[in-house]
C-alpha positions in Angstrom: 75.1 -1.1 -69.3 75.7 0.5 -65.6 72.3 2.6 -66.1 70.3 -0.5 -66.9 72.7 -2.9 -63.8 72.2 0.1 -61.6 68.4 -0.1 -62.1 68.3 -3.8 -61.3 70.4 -3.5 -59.0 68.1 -0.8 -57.2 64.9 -3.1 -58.0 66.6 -6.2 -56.2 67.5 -4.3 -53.0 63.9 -3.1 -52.8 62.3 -6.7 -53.5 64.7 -8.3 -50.9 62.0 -6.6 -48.3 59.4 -8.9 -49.7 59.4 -12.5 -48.8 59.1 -14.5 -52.4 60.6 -11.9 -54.8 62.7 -13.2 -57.3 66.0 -11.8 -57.6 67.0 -10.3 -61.2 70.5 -11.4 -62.6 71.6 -11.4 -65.7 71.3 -13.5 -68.3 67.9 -11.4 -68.4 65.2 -14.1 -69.6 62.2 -13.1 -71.4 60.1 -12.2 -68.3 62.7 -10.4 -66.7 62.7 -7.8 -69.6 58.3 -7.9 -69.4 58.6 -6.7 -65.5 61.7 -5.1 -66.1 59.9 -2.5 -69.2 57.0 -3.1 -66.2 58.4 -1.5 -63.6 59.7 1.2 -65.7 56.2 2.2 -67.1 55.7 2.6 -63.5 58.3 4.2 -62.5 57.5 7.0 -65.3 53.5 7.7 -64.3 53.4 11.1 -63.9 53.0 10.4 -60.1 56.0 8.6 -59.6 58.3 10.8 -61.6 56.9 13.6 -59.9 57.0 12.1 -56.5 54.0 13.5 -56.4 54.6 17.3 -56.6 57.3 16.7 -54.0 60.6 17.5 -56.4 61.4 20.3 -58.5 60.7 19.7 -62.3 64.6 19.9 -62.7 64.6 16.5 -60.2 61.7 14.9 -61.9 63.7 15.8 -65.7 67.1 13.8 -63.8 64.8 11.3 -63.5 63.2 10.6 -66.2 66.7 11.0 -68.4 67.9 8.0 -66.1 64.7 6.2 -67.0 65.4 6.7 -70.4 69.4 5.7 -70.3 67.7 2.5 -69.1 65.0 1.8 -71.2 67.9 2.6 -74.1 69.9 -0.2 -72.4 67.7 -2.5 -71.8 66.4 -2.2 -76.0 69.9 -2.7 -76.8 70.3 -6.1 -74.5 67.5 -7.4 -75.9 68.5 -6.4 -79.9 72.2 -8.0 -78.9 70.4 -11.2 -77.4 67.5 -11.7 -79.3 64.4 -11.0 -77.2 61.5 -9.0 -77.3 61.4 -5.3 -76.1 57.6 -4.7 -75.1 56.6 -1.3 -75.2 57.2 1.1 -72.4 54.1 3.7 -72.6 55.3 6.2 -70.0 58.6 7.0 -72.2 57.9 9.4 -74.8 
């Protein structure tokens, strides 16, 4: 799971910029995997992945394999501890 800690790990340092985030630890509750798959549809738009036409495609394809080690993760935590994986529309 160092893909999927990494990621939250990543999420919380950014949210620690904004007065009344929530911190994400784990146990992961029900809502945490909803803005968790969340934030991972929108971390795959086209214009995220892409940084907007600022990285080569090999950059953006590192990306979105991360992205996808993730989403694999998080489906797996949530099979092992009986929640619900919503649907992640950017990941193909």
């Amino acid at each position: 799971m160092k893909n999927l800690q990494h990621y939250i790990d990543n999420r919380n340092s950014w949210n620690s910029f904004f007065p009344g985030s929530t911190t994400i630890t784990f146990p992961l509750s029900q809502k945490n995997v909803d803005d968790l798959a969340r934030s991972l549809d929108g971390d795959l738009s086209p214009e995220n992945l892409h940084c907007d036409g600022e990285i080569s495609q090999r950059e953006a394809q590192n990306k979105y394999n991360y992205y996808g080690r993730v989403i694999k993760e998080l489906e797996d935590y949530c099979l092992y501890n009986v929640l619900g994986m919503p649907t992640v529309h950017e990941y193909y």
